[in-house]
C-alpha positions as CSV (number, residue, x, y, z in Angstrom):
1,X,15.6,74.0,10.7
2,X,12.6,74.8,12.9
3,X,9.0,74.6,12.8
4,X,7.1,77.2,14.1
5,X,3.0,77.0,15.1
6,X,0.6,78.3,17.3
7,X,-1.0,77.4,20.4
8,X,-3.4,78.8,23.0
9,X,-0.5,78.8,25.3
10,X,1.4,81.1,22.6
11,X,3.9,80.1,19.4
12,X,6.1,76.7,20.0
13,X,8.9,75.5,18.0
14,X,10.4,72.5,17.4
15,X,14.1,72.2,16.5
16,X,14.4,69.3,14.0
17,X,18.7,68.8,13.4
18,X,19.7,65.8,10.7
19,X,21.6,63.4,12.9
20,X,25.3,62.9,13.0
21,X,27.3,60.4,10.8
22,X,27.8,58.6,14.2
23,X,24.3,58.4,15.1
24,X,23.8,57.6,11.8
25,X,26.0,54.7,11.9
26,X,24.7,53.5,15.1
27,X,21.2,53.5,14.4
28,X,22.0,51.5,10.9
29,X,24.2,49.0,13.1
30,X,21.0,48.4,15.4
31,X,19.1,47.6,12.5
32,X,21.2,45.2,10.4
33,X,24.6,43.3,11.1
34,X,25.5,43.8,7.1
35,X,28.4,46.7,6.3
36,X,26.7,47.8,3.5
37,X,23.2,47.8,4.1
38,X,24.5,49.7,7.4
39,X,25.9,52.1,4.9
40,X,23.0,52.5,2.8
41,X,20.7,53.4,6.1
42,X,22.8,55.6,7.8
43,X,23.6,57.7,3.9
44,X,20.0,57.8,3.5
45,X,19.2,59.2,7.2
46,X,22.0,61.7,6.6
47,X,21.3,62.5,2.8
48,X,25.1,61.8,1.6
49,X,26.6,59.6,-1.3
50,X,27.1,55.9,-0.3
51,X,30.6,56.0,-1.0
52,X,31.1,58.9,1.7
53,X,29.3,56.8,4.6
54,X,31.0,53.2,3.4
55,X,34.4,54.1,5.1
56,X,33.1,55.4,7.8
57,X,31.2,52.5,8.4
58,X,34.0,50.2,7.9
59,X,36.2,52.4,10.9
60,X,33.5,52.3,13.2
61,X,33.0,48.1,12.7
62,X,36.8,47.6,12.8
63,X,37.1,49.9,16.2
64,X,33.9,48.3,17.6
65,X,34.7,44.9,17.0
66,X,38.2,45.5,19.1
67,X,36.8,47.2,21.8
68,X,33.5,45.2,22.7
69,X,34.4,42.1,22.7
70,X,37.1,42.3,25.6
71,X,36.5,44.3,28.7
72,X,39.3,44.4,31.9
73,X,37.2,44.6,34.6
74,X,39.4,45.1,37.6
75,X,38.9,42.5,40.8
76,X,39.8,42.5,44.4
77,X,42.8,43.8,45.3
78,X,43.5,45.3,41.7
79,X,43.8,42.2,40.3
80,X,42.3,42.3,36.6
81,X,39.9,40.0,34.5
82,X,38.9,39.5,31.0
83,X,35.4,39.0,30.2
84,X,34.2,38.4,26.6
85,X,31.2,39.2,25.3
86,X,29.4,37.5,23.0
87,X,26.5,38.7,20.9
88,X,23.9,35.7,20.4
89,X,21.2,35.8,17.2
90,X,17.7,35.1,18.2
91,X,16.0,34.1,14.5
92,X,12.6,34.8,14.5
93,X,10.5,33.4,11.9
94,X,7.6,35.0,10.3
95,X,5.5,31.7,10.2
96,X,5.7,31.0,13.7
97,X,2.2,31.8,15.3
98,X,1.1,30.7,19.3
99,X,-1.4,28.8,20.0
């Protein structure tokens, strides 16, 4: 899909691609912690059927929550580490206003 227009400085085009199921996923998982509302974004941003994007969804949380909580970092002398991650939730509240 492109765009096509014209300019002083002659015809430009913009390429305009649908994003992956991936990048799908991902954006909907920066959005909202829920599975299913994280299936709901990332269907509509691709233009599938819910049920399609669901599994996916559920892979990709199962294989994320595995592999970024843990991390080996290696130490002096090849001695290795664990560090865990944890995610903290800041609640923002829409009534709060500065003085």
């Amino acid at each position: 899909m492109s765009e096509d227009w014209n300019t002083k400085y002659g015809t430009r085009r913009v390429r305009r691609d649908p994003p992956t199921l991936e990048e799908a996923i991902f954006a909907a998982t920066g959005i909202t912690d829920d599975l299913e509302s994280q299936a709901e974004i990332a269907a509509s941003l691709m233009g599938m059927p819910i049920d399609a994007v669901q599994a996916e969804v559920k892979k990709i949380a199962r294989s994320t929550i595995r592999s970024a909580t843990t991390r080996v970092i290696a130490g002096e002398q090849g001695a290795q580490r664990s560090v865990v991650v944890e995610r903290r939730v800041v609640r923002k509240f829409g009534n709060d206003k500065r003085i």
